[in-house]
N, C-alpha and C positions, 0 to 999 in steps of 0.2 A: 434256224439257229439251233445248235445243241447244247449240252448243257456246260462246255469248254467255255463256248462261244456266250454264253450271259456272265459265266464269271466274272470273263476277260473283260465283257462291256460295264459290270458292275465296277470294275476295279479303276475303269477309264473313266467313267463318272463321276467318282468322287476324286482323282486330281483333276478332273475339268473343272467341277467345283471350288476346288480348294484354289484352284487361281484365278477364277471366278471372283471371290469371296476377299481374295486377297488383292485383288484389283478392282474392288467397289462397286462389281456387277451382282448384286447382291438378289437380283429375282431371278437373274438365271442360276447362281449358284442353288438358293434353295429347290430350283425347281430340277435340277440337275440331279442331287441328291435323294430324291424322290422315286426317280428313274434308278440310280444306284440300289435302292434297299428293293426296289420292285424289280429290277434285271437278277437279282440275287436268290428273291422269292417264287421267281420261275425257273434258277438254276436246280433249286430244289426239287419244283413238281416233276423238272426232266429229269433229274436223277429215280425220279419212278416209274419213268416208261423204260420196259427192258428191250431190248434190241432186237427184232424183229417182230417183236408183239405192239400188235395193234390198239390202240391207247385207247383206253377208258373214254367214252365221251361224257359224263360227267367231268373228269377231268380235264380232260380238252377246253370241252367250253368255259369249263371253270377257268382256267387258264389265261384265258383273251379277256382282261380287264386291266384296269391301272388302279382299283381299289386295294389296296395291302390289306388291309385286315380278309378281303375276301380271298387275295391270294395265300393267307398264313391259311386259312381252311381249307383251300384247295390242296397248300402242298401237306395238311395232314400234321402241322403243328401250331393247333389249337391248343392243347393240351399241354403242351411242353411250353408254349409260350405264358399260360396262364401259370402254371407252375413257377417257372423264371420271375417272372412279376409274384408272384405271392413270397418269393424264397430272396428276392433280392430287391432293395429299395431304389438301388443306385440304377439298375437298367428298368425297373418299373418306372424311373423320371424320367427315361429315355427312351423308353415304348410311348408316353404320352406324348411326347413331342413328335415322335416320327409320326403316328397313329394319324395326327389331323392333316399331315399333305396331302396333297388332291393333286392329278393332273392338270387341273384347274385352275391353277399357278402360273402357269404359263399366261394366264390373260391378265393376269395381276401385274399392276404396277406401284411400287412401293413398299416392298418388303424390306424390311428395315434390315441393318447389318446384326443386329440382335437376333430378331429372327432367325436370319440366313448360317449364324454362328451358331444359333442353338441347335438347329438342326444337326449342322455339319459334327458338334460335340455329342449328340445323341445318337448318331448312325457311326462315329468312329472312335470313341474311346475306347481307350484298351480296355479289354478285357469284360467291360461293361456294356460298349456301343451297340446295337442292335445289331450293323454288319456282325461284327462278330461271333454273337449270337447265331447269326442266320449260317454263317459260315462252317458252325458246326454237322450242320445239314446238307449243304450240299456236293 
């Protein structure tokens, strides 16, 4: 995959989500959306590999995970995200929501519609959502 190609899947998961969510499938939605800010957060680290250059293997392997906070260090904005959070309240309450998903959601049953809506308003509020955020990046 290149880094087109996570956009694009980033962009796809959050309207699978969003009709997910709106049709009361509410653990695949949250879990959907998780894969959304993490397909996004590797469009970034591939926006750092330059094109015919042989890619960092720190970064590589940093790469192959589904934890986000490890992928926000992999792609090198640790810094810009702690910044964001100290500089804005309204996406610091929407870093903490997105922060506790886990691929590990997927085995979950009972994710409440509260849940599954919190998420969805923390990874896509304008201007505030974390996609957004992230979008500046990649």
């Amino acid at each position: 995959m290149n880094r087109n190609d996570l956009q694009t899947l980033s962009r796809i998961r959050v309207k699978e989500a969003k009709i997910l969510l709106d049709n009361g499938y509410f653990n695949g939605a949250y879990y959907l959306l998780g894969y959304a800010v993490e397909s996004a957060l590797k469009a970034c680290i591939a926006k750092k590999v330059m094109r015919h250059d042989f890619p960092d293997r720190q970064l590589t392997a940093g790469s192959y995970t589904h934890d986000l906070n490890h992928l926000i260090t992999t792609a090198g904005l640790r810094d810009e995200l702690n910044n964001e959070i100290r500089s804005d309240p309204d996406f610091q309450s929407c870093w903490l929501v997105v922060r506790n998903w886990s691929e590990q959601s997927r085995y979950v049953h009972g994710t409440s519609e509260a849940e599954a809506g919190s998420l969805y308003s923390a990874c896509t509020a304008r201007g505030k959502g974390v996609l957004s955020w992230i979008r500046r990046y990649w």
